[in-house]
N, CA, C and O atoms as a GROMACS GRO file, in nm:
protein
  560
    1UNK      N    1   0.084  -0.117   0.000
    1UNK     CA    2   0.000   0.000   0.000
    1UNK      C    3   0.089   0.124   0.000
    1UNK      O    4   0.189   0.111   0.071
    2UNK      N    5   0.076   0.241  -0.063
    2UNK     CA    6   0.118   0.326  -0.112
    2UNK      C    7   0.053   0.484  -0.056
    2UNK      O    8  -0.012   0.545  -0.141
    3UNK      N    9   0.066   0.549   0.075
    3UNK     CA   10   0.026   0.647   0.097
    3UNK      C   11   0.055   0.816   0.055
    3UNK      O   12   0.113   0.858   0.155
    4UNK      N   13   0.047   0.897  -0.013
    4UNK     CA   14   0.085   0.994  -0.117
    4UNK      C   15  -0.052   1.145  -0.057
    4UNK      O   16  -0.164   1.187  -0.088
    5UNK      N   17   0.036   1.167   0.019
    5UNK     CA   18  -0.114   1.287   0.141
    5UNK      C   19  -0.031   1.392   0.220
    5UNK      O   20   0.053   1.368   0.306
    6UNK      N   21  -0.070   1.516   0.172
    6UNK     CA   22  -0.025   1.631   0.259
    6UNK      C   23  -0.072   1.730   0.284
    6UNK      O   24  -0.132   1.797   0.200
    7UNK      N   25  -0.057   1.767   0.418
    7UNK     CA   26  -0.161   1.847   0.501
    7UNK      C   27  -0.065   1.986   0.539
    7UNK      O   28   0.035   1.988   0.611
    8UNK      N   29  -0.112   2.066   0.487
    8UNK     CA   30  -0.052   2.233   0.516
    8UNK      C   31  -0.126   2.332   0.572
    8UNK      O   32  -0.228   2.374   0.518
    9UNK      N   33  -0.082   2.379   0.686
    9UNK     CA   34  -0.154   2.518   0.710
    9UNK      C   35  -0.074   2.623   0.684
    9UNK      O   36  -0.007   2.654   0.782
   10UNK      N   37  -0.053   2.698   0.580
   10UNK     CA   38  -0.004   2.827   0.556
   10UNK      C   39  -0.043   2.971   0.514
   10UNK      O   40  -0.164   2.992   0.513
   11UNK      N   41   0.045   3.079   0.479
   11UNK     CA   42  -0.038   3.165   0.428
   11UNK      C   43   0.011   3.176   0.298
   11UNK      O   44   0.109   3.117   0.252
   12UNK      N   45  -0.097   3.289   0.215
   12UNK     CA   46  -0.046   3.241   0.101
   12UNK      C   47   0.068   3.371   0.073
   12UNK      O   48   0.109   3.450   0.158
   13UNK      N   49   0.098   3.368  -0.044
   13UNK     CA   50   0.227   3.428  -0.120
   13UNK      C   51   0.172   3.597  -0.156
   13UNK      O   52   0.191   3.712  -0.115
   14UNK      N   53   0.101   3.533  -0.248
   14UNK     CA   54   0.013   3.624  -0.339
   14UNK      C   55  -0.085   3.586  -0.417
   14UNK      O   56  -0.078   3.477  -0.473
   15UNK      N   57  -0.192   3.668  -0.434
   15UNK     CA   58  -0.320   3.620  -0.510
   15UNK      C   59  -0.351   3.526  -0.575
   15UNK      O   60  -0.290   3.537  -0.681
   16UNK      N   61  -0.418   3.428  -0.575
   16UNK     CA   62  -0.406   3.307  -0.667
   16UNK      C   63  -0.438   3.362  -0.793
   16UNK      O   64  -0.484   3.471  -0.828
   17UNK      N   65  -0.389   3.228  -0.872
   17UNK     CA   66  -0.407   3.281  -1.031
   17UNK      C   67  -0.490   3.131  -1.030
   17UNK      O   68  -0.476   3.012  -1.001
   18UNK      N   69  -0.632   3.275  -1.109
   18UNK     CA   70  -0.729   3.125  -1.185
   18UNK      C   71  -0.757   3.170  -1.318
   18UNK      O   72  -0.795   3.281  -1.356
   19UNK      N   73  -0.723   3.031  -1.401
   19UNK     CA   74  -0.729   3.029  -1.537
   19UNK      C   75  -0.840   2.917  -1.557
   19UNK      O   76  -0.896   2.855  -1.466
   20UNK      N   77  -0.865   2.901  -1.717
   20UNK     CA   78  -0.916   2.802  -1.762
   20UNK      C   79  -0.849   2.735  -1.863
   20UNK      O   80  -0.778   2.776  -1.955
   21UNK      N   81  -0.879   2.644  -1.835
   21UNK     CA   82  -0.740   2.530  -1.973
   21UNK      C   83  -0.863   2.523  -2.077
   21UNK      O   84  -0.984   2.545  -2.069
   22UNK      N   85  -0.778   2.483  -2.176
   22UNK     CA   86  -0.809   2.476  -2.309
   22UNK      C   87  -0.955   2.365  -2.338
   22UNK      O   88  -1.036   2.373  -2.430
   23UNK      N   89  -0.950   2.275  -2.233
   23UNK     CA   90  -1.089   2.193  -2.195
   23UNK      C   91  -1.167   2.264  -2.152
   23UNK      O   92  -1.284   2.236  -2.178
   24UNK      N   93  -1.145   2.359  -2.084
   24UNK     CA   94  -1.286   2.453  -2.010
   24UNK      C   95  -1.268   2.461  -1.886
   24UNK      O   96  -1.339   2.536  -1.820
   25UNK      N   97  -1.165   2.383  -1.823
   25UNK     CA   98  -1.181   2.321  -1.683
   25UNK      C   99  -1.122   2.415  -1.598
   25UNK      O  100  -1.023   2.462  -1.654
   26UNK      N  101  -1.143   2.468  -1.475
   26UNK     CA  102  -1.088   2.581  -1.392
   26UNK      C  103  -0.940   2.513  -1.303
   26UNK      O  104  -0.941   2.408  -1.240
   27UNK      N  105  -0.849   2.582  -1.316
   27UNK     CA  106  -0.716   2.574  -1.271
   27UNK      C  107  -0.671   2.651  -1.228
   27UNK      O  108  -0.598   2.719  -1.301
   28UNK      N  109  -0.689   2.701  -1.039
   28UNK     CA  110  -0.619   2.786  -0.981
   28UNK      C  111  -0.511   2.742  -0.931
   28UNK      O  112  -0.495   2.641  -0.863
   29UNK      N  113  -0.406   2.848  -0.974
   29UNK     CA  114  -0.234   2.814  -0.904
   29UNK      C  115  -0.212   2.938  -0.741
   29UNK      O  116  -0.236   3.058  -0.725
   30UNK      N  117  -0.176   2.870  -0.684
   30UNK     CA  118  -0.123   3.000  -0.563
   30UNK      C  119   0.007   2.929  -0.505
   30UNK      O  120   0.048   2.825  -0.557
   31UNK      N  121   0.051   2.968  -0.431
   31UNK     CA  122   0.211   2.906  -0.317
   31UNK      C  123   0.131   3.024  -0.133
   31UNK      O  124   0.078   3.131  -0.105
   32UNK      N  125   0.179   2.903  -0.074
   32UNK     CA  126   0.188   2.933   0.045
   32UNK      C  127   0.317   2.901   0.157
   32UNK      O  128   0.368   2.790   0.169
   33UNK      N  129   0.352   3.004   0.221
   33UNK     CA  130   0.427   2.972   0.342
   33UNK      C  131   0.419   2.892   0.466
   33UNK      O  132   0.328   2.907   0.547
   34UNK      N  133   0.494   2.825   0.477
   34UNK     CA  134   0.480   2.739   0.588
   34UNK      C  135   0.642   2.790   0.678
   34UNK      O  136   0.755   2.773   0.633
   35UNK      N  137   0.600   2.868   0.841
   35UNK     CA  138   0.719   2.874   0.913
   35UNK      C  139   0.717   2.814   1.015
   35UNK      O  140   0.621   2.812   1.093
   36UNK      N  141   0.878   2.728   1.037
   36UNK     CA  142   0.870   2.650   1.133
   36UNK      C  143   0.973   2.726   1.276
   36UNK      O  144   1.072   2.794   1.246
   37UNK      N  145   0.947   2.710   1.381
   37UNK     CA  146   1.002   2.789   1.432
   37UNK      C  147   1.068   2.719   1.552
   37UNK      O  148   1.018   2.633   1.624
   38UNK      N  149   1.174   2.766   1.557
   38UNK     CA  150   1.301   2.703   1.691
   38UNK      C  151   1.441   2.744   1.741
   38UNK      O  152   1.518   2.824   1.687
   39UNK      N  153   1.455   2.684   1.837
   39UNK     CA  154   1.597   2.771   1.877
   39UNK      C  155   1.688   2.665   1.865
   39UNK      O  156   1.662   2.544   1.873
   40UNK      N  157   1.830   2.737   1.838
   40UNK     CA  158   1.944   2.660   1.778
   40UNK      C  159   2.025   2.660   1.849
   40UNK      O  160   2.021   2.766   1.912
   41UNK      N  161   2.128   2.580   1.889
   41UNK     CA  162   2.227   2.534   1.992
   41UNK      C  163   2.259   2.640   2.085
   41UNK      O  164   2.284   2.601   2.199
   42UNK      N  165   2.262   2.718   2.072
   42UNK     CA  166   2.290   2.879   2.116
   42UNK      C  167   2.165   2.911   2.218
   42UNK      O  168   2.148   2.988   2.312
   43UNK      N  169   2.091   2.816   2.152
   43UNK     CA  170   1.915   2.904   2.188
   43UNK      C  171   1.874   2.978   2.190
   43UNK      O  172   1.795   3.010   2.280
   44UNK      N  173   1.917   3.082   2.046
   44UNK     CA  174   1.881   3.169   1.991
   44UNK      C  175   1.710   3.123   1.873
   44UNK      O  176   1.699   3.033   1.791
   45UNK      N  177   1.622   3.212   1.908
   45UNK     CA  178   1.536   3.192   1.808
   45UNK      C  179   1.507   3.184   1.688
   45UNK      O  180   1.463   3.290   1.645
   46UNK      N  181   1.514   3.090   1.603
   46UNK     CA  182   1.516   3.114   1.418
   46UNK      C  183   1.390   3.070   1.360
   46UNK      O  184   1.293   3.020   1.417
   47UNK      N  185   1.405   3.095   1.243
   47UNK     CA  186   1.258   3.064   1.166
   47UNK      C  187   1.328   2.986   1.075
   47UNK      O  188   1.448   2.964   1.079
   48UNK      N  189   1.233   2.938   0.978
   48UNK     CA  190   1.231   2.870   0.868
   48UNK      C  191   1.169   2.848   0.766
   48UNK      O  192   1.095   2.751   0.782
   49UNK      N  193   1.164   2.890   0.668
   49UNK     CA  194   1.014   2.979   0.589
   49UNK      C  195   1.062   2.835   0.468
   49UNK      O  196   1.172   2.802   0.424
   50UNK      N  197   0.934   2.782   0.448
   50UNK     CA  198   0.893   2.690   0.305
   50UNK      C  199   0.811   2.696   0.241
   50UNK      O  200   0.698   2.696   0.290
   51UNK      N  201   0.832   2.705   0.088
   51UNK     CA  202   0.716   2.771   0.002
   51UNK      C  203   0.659   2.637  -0.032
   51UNK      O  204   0.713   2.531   0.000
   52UNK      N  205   0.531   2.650  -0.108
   52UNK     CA  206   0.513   2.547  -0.127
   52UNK      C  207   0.384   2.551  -0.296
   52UNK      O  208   0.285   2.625  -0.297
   53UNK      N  209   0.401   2.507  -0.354
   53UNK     CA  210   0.359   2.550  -0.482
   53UNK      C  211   0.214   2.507  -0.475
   53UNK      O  212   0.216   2.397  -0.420
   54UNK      N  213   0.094   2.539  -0.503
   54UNK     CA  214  -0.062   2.456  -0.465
   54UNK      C  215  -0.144   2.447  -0.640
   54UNK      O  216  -0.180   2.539  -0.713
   55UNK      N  217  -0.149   2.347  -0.654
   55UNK     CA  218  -0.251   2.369  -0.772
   55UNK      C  219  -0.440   2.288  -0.712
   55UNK      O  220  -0.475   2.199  -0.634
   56UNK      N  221  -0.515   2.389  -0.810
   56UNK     CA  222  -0.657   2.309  -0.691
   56UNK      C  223  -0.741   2.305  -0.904
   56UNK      O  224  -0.718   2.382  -0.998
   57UNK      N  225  -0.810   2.212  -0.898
   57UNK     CA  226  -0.912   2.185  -1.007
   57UNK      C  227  -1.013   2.234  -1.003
   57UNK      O  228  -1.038   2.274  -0.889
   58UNK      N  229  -1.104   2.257  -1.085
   58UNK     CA  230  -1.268   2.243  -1.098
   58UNK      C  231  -1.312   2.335  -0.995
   58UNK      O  232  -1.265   2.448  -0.981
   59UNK      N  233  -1.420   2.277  -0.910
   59UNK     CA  234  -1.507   2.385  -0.865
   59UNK      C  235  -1.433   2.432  -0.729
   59UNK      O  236  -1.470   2.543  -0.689
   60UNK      N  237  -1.322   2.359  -0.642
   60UNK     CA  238  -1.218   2.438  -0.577
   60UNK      C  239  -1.137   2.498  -0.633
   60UNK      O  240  -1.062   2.564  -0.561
   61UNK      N  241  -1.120   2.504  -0.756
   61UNK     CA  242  -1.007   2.609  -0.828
   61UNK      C  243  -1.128   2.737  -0.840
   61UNK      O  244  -1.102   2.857  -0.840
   62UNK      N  245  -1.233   2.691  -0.847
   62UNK     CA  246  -1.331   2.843  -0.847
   62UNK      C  247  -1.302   2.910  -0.752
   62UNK      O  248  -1.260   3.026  -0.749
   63UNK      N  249  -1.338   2.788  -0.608
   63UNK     CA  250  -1.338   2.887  -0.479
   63UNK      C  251  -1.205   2.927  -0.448
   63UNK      O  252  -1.206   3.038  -0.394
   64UNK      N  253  -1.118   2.891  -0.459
   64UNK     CA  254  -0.967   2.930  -0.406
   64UNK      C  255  -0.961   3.098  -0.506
   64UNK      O  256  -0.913   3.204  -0.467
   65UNK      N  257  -1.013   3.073  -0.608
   65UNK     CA  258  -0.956   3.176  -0.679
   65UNK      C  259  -1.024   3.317  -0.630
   65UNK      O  260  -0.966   3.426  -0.638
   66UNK      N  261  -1.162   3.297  -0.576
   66UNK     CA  262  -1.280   3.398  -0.502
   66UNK      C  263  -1.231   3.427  -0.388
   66UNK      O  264  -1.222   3.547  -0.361
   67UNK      N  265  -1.190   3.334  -0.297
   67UNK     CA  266  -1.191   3.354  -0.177
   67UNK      C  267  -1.108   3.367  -0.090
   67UNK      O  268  -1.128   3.415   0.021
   68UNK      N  269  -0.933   3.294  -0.162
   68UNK     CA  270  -0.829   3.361  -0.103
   68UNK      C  271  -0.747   3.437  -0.175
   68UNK      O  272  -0.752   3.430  -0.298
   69UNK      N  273  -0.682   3.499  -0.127
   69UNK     CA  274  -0.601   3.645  -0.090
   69UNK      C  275  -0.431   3.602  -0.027
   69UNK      O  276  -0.386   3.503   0.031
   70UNK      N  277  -0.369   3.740  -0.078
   70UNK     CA  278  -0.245   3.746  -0.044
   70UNK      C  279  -0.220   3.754   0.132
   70UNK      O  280  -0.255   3.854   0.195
   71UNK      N  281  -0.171   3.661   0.185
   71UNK     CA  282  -0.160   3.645   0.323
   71UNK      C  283  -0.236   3.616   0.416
   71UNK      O  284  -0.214   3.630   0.536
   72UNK      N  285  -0.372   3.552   0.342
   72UNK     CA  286  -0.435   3.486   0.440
   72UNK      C  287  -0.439   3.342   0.510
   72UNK      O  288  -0.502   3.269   0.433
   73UNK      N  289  -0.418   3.301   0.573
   73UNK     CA  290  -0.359   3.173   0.634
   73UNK      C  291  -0.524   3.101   0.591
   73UNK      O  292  -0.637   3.149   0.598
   74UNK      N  293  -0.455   2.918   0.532
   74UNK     CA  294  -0.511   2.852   0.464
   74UNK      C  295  -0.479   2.693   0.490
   74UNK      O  296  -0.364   2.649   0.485
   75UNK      N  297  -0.594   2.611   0.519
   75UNK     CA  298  -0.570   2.513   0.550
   75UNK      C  299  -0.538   2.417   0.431
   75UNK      O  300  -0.602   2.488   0.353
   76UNK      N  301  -0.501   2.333   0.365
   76UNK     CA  302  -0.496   2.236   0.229
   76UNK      C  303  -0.389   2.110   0.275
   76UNK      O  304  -0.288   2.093   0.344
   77UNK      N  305  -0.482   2.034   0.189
   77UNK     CA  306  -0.496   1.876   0.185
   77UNK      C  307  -0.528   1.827   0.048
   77UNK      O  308  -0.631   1.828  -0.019
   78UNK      N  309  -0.384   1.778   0.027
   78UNK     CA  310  -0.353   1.738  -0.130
   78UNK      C  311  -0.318   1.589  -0.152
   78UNK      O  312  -0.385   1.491  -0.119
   79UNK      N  313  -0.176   1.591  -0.228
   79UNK     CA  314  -0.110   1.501  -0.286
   79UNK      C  315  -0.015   1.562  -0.305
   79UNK      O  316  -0.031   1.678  -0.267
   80UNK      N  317   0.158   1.528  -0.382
   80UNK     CA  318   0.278   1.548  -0.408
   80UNK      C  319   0.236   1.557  -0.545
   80UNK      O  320   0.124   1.507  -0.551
   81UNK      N  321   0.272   1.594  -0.650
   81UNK     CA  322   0.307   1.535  -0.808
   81UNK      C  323   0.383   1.633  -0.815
   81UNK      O  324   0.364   1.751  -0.784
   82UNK      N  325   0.482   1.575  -0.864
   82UNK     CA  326   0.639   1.629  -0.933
   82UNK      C  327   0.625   1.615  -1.116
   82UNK      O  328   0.608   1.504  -1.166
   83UNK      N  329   0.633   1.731  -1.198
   83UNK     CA  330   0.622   1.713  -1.327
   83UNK      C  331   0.749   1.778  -1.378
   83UNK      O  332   0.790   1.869  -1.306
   84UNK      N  333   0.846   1.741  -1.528
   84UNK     CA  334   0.950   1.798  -1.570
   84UNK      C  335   0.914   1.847  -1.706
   84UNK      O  336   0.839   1.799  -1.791
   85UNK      N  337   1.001   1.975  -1.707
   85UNK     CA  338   0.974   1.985  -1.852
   85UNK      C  339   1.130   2.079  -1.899
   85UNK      O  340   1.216   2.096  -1.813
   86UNK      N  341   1.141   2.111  -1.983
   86UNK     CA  342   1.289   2.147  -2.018
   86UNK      C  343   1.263   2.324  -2.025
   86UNK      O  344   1.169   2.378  -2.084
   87UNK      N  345   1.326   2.365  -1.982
   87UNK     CA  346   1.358   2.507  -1.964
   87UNK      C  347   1.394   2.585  -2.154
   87UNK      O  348   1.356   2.522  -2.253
   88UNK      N  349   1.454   2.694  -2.165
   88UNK     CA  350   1.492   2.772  -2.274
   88UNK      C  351   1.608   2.722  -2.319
   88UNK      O  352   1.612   2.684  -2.436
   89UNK      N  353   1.736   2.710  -2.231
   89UNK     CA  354   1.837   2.640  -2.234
   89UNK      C  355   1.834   2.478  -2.293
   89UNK      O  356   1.932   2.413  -2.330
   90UNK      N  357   1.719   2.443  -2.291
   90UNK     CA  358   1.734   2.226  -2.295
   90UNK      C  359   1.779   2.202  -2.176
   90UNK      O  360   1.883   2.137  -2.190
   91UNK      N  361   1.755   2.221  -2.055
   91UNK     CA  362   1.793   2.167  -1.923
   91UNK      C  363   1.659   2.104  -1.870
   91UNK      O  364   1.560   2.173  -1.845
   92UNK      N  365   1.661   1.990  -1.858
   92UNK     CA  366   1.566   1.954  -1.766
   92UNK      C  367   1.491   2.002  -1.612
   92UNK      O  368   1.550   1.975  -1.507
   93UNK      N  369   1.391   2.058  -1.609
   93UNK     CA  370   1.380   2.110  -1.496
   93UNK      C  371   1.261   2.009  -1.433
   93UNK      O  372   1.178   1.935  -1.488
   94UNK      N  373   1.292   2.042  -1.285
   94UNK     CA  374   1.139   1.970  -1.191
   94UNK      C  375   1.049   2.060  -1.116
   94UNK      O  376   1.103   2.165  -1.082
   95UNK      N  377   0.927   2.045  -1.081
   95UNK     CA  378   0.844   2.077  -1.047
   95UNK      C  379   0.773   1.983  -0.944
   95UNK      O  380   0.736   1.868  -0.966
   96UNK      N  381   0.761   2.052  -0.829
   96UNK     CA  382   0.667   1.979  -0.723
   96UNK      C  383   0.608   2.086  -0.660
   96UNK      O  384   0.640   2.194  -0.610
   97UNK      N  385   0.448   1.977  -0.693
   97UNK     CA  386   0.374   2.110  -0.636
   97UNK      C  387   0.270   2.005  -0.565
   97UNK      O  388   0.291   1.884  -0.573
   98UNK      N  389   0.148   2.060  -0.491
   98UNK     CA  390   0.042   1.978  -0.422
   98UNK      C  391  -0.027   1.987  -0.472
   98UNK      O  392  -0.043   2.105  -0.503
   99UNK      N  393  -0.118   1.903  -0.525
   99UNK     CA  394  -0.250   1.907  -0.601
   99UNK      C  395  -0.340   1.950  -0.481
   99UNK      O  396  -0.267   1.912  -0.390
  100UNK      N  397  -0.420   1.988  -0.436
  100UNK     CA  398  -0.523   2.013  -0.350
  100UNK      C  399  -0.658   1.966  -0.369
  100UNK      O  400  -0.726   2.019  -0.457
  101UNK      N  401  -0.734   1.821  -0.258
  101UNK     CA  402  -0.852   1.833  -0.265
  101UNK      C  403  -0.907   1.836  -0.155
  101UNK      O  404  -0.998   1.765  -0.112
  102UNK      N  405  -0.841   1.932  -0.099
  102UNK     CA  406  -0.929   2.019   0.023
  102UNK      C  407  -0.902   2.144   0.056
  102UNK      O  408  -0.784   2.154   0.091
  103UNK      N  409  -0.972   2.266   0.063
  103UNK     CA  410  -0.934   2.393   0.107
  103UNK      C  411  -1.015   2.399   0.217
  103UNK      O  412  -1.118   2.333   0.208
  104UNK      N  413  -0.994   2.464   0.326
  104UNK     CA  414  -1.016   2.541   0.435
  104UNK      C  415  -0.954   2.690   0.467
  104UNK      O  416  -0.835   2.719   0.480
  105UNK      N  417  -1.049   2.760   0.474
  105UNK     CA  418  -1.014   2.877   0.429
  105UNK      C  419  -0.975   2.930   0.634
  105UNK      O  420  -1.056   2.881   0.714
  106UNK      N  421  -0.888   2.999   0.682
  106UNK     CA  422  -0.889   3.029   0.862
  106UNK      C  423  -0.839   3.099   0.900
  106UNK      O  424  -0.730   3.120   0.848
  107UNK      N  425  -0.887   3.203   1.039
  107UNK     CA  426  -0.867   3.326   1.074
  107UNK      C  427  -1.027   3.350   1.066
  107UNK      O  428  -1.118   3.269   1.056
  108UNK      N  429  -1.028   3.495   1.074
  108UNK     CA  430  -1.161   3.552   1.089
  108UNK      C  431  -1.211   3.587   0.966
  108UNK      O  432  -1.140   3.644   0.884
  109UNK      N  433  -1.359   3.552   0.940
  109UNK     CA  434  -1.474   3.616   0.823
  109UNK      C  435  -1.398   3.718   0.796
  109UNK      O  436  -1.347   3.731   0.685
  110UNK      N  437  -1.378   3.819   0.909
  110UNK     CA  438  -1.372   3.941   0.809
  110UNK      C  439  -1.248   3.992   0.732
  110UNK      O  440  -1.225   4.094   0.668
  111UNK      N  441  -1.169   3.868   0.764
  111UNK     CA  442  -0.976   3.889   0.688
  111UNK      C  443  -1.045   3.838   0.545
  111UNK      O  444  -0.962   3.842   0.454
  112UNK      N  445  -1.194   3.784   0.498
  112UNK     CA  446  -1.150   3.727   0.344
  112UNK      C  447  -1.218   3.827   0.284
  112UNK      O  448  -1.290   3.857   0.378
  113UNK      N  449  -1.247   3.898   0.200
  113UNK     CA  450  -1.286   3.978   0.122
  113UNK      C  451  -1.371   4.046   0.156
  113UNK      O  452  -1.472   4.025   0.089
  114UNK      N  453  -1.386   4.141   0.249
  114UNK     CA  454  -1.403   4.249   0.362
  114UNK      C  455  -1.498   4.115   0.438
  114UNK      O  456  -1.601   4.180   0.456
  115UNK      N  457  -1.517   4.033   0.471
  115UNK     CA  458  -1.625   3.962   0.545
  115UNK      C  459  -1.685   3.924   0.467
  115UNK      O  460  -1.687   3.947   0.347
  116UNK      N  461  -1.780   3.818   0.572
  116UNK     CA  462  -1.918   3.761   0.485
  116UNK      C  463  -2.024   3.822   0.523
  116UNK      O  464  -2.042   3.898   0.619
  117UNK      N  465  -2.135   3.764   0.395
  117UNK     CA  466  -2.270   3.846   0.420
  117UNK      C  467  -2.295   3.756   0.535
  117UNK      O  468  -2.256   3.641   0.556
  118UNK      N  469  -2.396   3.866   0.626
  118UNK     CA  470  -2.439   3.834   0.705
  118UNK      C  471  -2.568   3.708   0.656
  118UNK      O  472  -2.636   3.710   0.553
  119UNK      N  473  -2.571   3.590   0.780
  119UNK     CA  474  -2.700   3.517   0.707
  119UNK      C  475  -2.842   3.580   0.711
  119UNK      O  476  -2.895   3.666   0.782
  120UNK      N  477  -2.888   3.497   0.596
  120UNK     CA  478  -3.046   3.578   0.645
  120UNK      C  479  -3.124   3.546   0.747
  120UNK      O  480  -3.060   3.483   0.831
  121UNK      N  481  -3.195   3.557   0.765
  121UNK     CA  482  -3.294   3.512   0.864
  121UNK      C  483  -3.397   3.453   0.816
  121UNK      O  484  -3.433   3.494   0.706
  122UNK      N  485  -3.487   3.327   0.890
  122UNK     CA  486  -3.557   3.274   0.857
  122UNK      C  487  -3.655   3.329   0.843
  122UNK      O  488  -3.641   3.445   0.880
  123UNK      N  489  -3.801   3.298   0.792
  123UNK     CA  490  -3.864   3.358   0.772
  123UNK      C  491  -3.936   3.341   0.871
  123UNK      O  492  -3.925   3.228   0.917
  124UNK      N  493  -4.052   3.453   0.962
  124UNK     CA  494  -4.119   3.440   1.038
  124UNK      C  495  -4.211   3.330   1.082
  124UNK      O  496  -4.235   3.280   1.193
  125UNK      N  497  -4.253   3.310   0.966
  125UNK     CA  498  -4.347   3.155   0.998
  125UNK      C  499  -4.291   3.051   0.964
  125UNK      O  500  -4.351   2.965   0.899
  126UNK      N  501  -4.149   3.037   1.007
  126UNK     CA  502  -4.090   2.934   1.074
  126UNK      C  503  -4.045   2.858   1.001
  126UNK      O  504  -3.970   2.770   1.043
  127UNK      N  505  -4.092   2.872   0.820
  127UNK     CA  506  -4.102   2.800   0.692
  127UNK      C  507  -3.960   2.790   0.647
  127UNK      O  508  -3.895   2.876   0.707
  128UNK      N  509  -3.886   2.719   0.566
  128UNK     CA  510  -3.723   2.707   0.528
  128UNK      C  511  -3.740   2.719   0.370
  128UNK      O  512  -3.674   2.631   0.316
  129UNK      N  513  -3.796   2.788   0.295
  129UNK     CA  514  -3.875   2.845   0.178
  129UNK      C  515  -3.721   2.832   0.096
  129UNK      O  516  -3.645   2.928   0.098
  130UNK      N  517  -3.687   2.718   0.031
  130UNK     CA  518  -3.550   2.721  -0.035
  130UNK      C  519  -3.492   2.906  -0.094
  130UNK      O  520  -3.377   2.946  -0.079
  131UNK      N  521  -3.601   2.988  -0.156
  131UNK     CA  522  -3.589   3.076  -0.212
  131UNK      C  523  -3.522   3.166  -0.131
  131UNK      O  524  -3.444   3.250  -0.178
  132UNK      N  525  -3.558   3.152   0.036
  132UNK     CA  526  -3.512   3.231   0.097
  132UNK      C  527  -3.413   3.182   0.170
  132UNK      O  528  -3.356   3.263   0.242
  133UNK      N  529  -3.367   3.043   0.171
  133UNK     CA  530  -3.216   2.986   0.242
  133UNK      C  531  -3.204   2.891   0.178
  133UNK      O  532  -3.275   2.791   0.165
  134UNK      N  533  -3.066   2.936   0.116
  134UNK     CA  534  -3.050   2.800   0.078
  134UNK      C  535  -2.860   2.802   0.038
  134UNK      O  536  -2.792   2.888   0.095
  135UNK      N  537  -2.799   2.714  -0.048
  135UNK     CA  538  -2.695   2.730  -0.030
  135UNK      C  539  -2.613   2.817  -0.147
  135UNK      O  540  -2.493   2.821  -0.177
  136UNK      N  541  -2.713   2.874  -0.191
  136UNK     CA  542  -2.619   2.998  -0.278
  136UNK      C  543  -2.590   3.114  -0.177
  136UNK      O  544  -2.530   3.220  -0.195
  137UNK      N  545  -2.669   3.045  -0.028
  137UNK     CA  546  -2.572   3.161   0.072
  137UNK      C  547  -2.429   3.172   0.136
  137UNK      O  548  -2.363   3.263   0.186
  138UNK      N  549  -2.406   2.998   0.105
  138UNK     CA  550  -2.273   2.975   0.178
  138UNK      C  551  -2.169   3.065   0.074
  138UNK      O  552  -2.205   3.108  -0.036
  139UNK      N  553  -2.045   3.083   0.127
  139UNK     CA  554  -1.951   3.150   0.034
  139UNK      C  555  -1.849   3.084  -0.025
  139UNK      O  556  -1.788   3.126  -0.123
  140UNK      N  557  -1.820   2.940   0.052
  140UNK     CA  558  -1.772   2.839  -0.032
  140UNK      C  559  -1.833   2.720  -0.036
  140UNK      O  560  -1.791   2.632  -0.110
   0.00000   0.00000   0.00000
């Protein structure tokens, strides 16, 4: 058995980039920081900053691309895939990045794109009237 799973909480870099491929299909790219933090023989305090490259598909490449932002700390749960392709030169180059099929977006409502709408309220007579709740309220 073969386990291939990675779990990051970071923030991100800068704005994700969402495109659409030539199929139609949504492909957001972003990188996030991951710092690890400790003291060194000295026991002096250091950091340790790791980027980490994120690609997300389909209808999470929608939401990643809506909903996060440059420096907002982000939960994701992927996979590894390493792809090569040759540079300008003919040098072989590599690529590892995380595929993502999970986002969690964390911190407070109001760090993602001034906040969320507030929910509505039910309706007085107690009714759950899809028209008036339903899940074109959630934001992801």
């Amino acid at each position: 058995m073969a386990i291939n799973k990675v779990i990051l909480v970071g923030n991100l870099g800068k704005d994700p980039e969402l495109i659409k491929v030539p199929s139609g299909t949504s492909l957001c790219k972003f990188s996030i920081a991951t710092t690890e933090r400790f003291k060194n023989r000295q026991g002096e305090q250091q950091e340790k900053t790791e980027w980490h490259n994120i690609i997300a598909w389909g209808g999470l490449a929608e939401t990643c691309g809506k909903w996060l932002h440059k420096g907002k700390q982000v939960y994701i749960e992927g996979k590894l895939q390493t792809t090569s392709y040759e540079d300008d030169n003919g040098t072989r180059r590599y690529r590892t990045e995380v595929v993502a099929n999970t986002m969690q977006m964390l911190g407070r409502a109001a760090d993602y794109d001034g906040g969320y709408e507030k929910p509505r309220q039910l309706p007085q007579s107690g009714t759950t009237d899809s028209d008036d709740w339903g899940m074109d309220d959630v934001p992801f």
